[in-house]
Z-matrix of the N, CA and C atoms (Angstrom, degrees):
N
C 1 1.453
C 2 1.524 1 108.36
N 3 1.589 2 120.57 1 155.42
C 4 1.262 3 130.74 2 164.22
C 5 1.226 4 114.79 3 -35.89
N 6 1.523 5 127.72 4 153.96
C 7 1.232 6 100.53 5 163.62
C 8 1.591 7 95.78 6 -133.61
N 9 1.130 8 140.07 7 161.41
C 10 1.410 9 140.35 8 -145.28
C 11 1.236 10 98.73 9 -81.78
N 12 1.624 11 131.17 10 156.66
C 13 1.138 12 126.38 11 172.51
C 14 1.297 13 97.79 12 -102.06
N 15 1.646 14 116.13 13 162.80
C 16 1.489 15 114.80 14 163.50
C 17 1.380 16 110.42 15 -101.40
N 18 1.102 17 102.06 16 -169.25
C 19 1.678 18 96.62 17 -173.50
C 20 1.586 19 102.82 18 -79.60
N 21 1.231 20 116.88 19 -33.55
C 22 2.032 21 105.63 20 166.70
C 23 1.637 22 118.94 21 -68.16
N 24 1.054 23 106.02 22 -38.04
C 25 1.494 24 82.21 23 152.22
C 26 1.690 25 149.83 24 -69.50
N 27 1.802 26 94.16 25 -22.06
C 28 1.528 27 94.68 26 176.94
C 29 1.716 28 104.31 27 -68.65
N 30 1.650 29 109.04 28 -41.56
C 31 1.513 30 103.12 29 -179.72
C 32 1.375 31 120.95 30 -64.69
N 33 1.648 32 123.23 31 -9.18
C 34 1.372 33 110.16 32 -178.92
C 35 1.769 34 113.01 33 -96.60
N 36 1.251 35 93.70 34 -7.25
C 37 1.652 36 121.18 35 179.36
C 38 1.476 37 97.74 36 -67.75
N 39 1.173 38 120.47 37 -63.93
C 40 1.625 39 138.88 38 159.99
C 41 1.330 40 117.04 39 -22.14
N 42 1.336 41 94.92 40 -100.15
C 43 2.065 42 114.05 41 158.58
C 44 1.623 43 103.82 42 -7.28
N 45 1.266 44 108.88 43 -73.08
C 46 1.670 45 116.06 44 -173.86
C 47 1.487 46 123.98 45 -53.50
N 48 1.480 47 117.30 46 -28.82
C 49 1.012 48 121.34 47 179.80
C 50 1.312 49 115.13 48 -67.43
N 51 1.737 50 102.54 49 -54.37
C 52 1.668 51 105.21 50 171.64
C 53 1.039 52 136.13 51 -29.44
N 54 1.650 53 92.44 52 -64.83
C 55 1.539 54 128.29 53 175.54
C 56 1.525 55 98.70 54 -40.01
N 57 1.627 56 122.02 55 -74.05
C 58 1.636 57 89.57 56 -161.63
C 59 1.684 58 104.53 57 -89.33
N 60 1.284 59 130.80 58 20.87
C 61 1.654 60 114.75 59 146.63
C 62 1.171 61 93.76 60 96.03
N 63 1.661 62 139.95 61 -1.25
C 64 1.400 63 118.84 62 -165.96
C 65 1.208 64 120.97 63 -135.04
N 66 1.252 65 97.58 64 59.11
C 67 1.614 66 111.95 65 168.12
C 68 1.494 67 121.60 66 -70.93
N 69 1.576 68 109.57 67 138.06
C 70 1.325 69 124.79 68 171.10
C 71 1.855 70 105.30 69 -51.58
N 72 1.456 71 137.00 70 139.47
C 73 1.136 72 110.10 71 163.31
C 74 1.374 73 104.80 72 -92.39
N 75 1.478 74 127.35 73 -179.99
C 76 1.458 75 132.17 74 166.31
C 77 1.600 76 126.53 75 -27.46
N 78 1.064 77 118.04 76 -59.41
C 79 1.064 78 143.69 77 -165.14
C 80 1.913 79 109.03 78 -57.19
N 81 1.898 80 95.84 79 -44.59
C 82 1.350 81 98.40 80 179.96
C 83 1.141 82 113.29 81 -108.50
N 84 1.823 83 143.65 82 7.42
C 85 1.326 84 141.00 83 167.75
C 86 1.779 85 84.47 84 -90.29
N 87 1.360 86 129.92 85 -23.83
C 88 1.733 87 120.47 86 169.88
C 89 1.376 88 109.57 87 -69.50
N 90 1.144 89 106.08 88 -9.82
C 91 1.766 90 94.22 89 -179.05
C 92 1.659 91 105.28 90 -119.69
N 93 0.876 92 106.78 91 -4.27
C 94 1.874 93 120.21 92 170.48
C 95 1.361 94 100.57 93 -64.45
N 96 1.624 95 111.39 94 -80.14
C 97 0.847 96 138.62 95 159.52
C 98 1.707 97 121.66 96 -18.24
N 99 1.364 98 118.62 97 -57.72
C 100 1.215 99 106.69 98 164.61
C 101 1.236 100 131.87 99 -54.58
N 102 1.135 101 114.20 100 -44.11
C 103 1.527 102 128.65 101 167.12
C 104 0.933 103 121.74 102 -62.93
N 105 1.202 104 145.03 103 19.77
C 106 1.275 105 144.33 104 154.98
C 107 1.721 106 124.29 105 -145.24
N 108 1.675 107 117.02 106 -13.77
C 109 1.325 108 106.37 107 173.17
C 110 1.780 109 97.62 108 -117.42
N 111 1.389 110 107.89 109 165.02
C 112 1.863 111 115.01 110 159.01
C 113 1.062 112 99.82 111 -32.57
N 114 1.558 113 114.03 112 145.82
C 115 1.463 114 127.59 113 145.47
C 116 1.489 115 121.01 114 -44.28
N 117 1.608 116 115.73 115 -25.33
C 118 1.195 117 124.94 116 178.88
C 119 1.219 118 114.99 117 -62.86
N 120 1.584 119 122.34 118 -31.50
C 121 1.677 120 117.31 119 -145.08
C 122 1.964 121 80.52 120 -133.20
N 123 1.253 122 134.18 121 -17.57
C 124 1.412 123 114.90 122 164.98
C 125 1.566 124 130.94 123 -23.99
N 126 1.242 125 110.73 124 -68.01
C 127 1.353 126 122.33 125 168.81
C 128 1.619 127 116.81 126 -27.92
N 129 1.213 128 106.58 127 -54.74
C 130 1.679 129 125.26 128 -137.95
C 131 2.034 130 71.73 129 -98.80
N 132 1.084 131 141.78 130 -50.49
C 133 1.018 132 146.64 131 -173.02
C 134 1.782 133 120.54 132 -60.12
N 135 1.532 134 103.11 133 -37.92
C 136 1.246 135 110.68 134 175.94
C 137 1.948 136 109.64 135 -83.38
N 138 1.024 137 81.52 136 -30.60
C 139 1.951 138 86.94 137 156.76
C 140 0.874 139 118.15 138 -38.44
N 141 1.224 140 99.86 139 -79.17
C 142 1.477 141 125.65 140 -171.80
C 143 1.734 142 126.01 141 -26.38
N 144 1.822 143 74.08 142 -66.55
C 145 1.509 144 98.55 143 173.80
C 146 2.012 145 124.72 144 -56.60
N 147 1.188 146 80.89 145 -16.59
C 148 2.238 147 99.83 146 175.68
C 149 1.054 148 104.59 147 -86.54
N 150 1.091 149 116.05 148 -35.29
C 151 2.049 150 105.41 149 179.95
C 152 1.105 151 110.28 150 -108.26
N 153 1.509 152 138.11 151 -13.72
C 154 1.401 153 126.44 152 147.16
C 155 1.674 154 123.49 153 -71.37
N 156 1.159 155 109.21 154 -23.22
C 157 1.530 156 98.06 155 -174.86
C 158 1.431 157 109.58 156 -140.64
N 159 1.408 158 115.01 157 -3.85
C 160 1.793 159 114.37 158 -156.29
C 161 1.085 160 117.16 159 46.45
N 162 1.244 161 109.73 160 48.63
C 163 1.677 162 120.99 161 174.08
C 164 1.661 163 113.20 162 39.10
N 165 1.617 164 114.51 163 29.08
C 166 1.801 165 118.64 164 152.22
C 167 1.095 166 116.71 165 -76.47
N 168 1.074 167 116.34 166 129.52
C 169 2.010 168 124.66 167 166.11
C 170 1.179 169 110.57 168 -59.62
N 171 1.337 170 128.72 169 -22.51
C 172 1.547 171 125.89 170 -145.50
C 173 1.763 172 83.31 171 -134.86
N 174 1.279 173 116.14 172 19.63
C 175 1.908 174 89.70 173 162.95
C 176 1.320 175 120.91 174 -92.93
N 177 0.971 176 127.53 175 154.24
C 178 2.033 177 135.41 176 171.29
C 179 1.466 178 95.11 177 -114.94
N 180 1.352 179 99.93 178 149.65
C 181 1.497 180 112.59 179 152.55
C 182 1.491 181 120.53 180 -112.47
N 183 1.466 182 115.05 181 152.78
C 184 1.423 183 110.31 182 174.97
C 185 1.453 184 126.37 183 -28.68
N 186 1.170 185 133.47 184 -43.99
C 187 1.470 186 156.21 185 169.22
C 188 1.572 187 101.60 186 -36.03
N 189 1.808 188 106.84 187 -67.13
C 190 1.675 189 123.31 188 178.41
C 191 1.381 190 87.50 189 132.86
N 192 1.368 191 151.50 190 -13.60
C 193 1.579 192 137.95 191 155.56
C 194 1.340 193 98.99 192 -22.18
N 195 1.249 194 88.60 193 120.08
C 196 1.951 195 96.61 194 165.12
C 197 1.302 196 126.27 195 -149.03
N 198 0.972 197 127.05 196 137.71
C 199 1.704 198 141.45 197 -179.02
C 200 1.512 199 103.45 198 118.21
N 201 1.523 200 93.11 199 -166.42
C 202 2.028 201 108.55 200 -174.23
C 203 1.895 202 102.46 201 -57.47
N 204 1.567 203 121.63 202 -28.04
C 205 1.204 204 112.62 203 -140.32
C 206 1.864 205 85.58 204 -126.51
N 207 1.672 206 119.91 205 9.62
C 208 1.348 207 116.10 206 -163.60
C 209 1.324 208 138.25 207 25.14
N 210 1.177 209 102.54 208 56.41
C 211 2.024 210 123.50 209 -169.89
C 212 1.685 211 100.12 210 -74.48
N 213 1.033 212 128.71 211 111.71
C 214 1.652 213 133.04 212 159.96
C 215 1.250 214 108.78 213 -28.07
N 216 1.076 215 144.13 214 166.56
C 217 1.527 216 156.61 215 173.44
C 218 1.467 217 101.18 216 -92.13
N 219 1.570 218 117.26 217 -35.48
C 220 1.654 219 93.07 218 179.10
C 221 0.744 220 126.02 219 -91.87
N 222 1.859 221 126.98 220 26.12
C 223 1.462 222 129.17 221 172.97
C 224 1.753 223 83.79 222 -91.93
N 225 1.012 224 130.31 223 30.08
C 226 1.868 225 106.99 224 173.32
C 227 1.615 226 84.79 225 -141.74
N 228 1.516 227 124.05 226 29.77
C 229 1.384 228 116.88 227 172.13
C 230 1.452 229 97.79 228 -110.06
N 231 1.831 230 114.65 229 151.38
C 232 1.119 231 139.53 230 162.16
C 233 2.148 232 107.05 231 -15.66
N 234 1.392 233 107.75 232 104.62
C 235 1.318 234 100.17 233 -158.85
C 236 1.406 235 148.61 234 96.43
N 237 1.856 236 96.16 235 -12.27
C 238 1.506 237 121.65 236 -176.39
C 239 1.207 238 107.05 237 -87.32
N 240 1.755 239 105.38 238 164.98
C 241 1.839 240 93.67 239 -161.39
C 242 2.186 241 109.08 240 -73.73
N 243 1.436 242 80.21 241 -22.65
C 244 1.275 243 87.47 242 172.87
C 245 1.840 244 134.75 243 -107.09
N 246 1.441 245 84.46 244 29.89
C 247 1.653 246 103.93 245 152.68
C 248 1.349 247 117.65 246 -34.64
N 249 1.468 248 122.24 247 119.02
C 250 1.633 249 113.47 248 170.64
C 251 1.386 250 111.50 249 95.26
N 252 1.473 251 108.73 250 -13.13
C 253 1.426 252 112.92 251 -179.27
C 254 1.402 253 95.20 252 -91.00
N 255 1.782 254 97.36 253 -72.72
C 256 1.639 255 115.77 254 -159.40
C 257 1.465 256 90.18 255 -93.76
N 258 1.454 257 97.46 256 168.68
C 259 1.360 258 116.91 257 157.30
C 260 1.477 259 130.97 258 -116.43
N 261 0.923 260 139.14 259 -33.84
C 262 1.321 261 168.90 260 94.79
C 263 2.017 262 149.89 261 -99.01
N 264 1.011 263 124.63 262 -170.98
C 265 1.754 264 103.88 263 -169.12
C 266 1.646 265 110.02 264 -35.71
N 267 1.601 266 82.68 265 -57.40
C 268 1.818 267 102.27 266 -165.20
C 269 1.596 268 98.93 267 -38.99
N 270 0.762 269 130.33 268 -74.15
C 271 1.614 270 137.79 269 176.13
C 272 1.481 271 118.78 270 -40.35
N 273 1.065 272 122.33 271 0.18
C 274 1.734 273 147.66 272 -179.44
C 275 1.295 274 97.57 273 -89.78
N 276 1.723 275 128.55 274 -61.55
C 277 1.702 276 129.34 275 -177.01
C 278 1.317 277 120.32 276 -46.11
N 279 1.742 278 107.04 277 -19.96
C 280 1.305 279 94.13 278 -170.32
C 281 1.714 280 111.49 279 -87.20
N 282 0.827 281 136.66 280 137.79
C 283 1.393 282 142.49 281 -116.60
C 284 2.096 283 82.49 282 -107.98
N 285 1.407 284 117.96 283 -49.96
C 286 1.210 285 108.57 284 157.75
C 287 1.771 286 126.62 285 -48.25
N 288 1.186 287 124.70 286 -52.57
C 289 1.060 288 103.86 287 -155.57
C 290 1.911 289 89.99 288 -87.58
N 291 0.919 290 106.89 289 -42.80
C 292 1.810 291 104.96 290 156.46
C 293 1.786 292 111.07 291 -2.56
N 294 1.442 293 100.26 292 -90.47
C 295 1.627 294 110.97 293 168.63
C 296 1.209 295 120.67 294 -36.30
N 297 1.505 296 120.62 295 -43.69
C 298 1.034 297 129.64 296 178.38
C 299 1.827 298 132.21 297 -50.57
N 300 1.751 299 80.61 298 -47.09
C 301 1.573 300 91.14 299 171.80
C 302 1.599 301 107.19 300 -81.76
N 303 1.485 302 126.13 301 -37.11
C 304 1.120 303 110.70 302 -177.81
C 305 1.510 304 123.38 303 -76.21
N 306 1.430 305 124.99 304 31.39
C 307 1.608 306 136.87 305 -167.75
C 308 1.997 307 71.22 306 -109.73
N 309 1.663 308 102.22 307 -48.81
C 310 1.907 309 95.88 308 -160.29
C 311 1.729 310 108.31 309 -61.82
N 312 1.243 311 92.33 310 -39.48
C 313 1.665 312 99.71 311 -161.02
C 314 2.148 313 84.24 312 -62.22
N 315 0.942 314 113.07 313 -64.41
C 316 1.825 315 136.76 314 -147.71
C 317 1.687 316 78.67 315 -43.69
N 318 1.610 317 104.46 316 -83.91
C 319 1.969 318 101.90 317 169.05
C 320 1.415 319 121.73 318 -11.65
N 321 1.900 320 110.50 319 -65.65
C 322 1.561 321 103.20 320 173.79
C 323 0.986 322 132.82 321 -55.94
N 324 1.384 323 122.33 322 -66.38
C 325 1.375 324 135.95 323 156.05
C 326 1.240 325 157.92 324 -85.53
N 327 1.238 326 115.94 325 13.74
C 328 1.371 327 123.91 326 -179.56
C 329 1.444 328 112.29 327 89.40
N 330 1.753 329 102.72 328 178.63
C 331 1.118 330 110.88 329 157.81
C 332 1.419 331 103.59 330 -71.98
N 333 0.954 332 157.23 331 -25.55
C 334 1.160 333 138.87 332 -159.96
C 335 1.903 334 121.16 333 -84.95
N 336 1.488 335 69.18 334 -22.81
C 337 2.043 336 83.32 335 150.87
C 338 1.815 337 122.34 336 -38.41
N 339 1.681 338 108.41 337 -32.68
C 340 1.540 339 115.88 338 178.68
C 341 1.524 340 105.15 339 -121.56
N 342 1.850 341 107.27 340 128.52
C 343 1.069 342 102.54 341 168.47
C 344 0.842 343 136.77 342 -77.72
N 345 1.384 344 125.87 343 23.38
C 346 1.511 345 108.46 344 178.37
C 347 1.965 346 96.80 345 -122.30
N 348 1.212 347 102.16 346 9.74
C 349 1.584 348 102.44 347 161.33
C 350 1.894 349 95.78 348 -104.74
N 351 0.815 350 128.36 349 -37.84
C 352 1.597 351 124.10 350 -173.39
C 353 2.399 352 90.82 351 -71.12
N 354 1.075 353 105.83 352 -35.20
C 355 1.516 354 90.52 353 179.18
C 356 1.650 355 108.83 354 -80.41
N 357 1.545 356 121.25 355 -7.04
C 358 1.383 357 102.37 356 164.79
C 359 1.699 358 95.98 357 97.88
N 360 1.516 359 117.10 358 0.49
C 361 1.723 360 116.02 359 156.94
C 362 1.116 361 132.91 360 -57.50
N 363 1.746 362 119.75 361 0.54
C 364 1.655 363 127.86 362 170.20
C 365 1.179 364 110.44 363 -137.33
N 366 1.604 365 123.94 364 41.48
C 367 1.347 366 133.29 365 176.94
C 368 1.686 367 99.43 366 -86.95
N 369 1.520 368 110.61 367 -45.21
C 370 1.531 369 86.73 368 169.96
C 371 1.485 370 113.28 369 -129.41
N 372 1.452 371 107.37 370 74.67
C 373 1.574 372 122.89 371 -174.24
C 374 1.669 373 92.60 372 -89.43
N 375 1.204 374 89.01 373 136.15
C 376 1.831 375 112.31 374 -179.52
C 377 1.806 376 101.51 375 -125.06
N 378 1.230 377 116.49 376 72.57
C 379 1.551 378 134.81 377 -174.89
C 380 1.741 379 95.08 378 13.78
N 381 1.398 380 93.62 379 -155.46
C 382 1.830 381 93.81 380 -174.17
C 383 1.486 382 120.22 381 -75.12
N 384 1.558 383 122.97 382 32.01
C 385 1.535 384 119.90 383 138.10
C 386 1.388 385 99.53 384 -86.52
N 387 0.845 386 168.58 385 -59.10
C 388 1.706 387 170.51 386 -159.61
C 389 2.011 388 94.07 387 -55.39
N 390 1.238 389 114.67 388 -36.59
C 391 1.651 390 102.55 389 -154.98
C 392 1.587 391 91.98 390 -95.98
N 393 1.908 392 122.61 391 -27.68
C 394 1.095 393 109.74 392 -175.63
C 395 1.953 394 105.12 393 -98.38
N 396 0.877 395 101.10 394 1.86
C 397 1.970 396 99.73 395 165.60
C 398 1.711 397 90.32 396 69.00
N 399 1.485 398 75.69 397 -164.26
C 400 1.675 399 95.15 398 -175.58
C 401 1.557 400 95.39 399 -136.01
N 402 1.556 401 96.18 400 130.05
C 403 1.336 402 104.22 401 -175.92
C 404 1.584 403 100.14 402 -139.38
N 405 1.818 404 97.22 403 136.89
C 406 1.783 405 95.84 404 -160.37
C 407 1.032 406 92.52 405 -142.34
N 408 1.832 407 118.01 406 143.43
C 409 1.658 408 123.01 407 142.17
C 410 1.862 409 80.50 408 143.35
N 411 1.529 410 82.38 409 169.81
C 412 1.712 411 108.97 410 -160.89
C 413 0.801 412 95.80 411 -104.42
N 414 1.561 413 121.11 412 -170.33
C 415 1.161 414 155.61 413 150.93
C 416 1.530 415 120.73 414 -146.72
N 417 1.032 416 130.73 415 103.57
C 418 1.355 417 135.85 416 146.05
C 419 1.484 418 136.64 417 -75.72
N 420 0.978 419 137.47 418 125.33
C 421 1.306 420 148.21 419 171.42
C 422 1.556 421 115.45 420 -98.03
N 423 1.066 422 141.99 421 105.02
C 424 1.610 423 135.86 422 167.12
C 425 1.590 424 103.44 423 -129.52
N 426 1.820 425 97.88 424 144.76
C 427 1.570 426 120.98 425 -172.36
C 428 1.359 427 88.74 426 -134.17
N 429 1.414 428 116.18 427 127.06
C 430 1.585 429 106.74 428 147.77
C 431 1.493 430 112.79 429 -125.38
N 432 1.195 431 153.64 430 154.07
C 433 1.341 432 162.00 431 -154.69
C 434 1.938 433 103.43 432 -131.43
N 435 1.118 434 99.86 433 124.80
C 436 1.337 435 84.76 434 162.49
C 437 1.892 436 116.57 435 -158.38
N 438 1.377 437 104.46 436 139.42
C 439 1.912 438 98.41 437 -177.57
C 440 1.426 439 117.89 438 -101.54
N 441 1.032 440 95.41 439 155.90
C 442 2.059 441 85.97 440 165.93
C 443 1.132 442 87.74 441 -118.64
N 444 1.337 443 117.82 442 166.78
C 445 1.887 444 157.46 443 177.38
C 446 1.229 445 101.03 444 139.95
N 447 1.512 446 93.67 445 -167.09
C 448 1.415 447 122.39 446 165.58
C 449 1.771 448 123.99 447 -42.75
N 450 1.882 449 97.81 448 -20.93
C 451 1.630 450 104.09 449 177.87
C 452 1.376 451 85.07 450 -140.08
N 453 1.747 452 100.95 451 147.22
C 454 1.743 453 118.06 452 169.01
C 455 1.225 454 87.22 453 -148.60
N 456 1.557 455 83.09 454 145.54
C 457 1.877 456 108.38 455 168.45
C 458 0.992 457 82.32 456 -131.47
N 459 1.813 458 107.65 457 152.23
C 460 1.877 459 109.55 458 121.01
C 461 1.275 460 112.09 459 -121.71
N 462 1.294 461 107.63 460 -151.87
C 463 1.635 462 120.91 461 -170.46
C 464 1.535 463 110.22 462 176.79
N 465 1.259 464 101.26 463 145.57
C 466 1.756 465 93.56 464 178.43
C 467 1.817 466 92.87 465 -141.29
N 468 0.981 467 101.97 466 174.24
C 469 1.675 468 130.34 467 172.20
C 470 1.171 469 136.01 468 -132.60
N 471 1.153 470 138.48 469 115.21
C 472 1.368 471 115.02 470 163.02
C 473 1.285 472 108.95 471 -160.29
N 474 1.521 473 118.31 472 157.70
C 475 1.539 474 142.54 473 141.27
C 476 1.079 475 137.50 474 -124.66
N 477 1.137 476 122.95 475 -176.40
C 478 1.298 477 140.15 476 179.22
C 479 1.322 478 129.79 477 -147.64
N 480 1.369 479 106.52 478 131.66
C 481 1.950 480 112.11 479 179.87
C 482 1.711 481 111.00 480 -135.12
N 483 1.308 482 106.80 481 154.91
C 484 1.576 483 99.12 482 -162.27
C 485 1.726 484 98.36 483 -115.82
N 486 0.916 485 115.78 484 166.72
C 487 1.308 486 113.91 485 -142.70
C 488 1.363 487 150.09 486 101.40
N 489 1.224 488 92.05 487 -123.23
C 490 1.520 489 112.77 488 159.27
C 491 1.573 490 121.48 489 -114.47
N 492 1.794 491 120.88 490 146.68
C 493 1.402 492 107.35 491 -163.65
C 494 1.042 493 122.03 492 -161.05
N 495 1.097 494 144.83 493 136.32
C 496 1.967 495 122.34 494 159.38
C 497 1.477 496 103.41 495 -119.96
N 498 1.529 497 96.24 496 163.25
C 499 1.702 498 102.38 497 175.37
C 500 1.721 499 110.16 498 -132.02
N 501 0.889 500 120.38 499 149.84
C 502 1.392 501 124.98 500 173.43
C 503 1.197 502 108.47 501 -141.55
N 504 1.510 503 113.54 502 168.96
C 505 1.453 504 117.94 503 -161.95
C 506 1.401 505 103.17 504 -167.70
N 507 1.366 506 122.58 505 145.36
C 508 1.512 507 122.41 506 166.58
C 509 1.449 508 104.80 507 -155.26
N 510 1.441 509 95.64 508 177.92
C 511 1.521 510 99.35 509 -170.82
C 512 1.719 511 102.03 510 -148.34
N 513 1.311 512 117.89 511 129.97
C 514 1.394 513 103.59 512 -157.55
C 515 1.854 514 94.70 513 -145.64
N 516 1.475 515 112.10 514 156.19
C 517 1.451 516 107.16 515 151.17
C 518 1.685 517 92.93 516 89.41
N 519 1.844 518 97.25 517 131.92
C 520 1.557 519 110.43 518 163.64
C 521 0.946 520 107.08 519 -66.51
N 522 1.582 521 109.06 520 137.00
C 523 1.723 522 133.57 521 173.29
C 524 0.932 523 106.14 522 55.33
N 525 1.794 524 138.23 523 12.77
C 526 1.507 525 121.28 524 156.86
C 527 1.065 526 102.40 525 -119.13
N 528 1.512 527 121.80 526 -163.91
C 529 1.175 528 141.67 527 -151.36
C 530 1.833 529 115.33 528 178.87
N 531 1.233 530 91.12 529 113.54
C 532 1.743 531 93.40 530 -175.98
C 533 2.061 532 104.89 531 -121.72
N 534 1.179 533 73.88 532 147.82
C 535 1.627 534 81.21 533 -178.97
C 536 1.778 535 115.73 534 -130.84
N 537 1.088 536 114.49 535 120.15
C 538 1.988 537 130.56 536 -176.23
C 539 1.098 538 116.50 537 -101.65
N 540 1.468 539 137.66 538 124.45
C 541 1.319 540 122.41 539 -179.19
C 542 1.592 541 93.61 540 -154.63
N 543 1.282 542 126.18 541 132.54
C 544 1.482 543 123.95 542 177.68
C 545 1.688 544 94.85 543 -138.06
N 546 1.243 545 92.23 544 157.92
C 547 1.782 546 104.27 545 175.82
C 548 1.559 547 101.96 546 -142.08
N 549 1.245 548 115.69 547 142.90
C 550 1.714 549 99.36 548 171.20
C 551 1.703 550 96.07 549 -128.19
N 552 1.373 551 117.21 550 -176.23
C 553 1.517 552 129.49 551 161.16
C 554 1.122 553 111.25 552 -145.22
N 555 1.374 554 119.67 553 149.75
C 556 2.015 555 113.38 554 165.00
C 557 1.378 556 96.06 555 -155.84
N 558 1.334 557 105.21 556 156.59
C 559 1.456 558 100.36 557 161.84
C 560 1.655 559 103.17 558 -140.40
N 561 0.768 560 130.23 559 112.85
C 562 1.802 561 126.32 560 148.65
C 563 1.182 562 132.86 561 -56.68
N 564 1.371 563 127.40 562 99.25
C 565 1.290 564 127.07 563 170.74
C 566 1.599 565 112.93 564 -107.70
């Protein structure tokens, strides 16, 4: 059986995912996911899989839950529900047989098999707008340069990126004037 996570394990479950960079995005733990549970229980499954693992193949938790769906290693032992699936952890990363066992465990036990569906973390899951949030605000950058004499330039620059951003700017050179401004955004889910 599951065994509950605490809250240091859900954050090191987290941590790990980052750390090795290889998260499923939405799009393809939704199509994992299709392929292997009801249309009924997809939803509630791809949840699942975001607050147990942030959709990494390769996370563990302190416990030893490991993969997208955090399946124990002794459900792939002699007698385990997922006998014939898994073989041991290593065989847990792979993101197929992963699903695979969690179609066995989900049948046996419920959702309540995962704590963070038994704590009520996909009561109001809104598919992958809910996992990528809402993330808001600009960035602008503007430079303008300008000379007096006999010669004037100016110049300005600018952009904008939403998210996350920096801007820089300079202004350089007799009688001209240059202006730099960049903004970027990203998000990883």
């Amino acid at each position: 059986m599951f065994k509950k996570l605490s809250l240091i394990g859900c954050i090191a479950t987290l941590a790990a995912s980052y750390v090795n960079g290889q998260a499923l995005s939405c799009s393809q733990i939704t199509s994992l996911a299709d392929e292997y549970f009801n249309s009924t229980v997809v939803s509630n499954m791809v949840c699942i899989s975001y607050y147990e693992s942030s959709w990494n193949p390769q996370a563990v938790n302190p416990s030893g839950a490991t993969g997208l769906w955090q399946i124990m290693e002794d459900h792939c032992s002699d007698g385990g529900l997922c006998q014939g699936i898994c073989t041991d952890q290593q065989s847990l990363f792979d993101p197929d047989t992963n699903a695979k066992c969690a179609v066995v465990v989900l049948e046996a036990q419920g959702y309540d098999a995962w704590t963070t569906y038994d704590n009520g973390d996909c009561d109001n899951w809104n598919g992958c707008s809910a996992a990528s949030g809402s993330n808001s605000g600009s960035n602008s950058g503007s430079n303008s340069g300008s000379n007096s004499g006999s010669n004037s330039g100016s110049n300005s620059g600018s952009n904008s990126g939403s998210n996350s951003g920096s801007n820089s700017g300079s202004q350089t050179g007799q009688n001209t004037g240059t202006g730099t401004g960049s903004g970027t955004g990203s998000n990883n889910y």
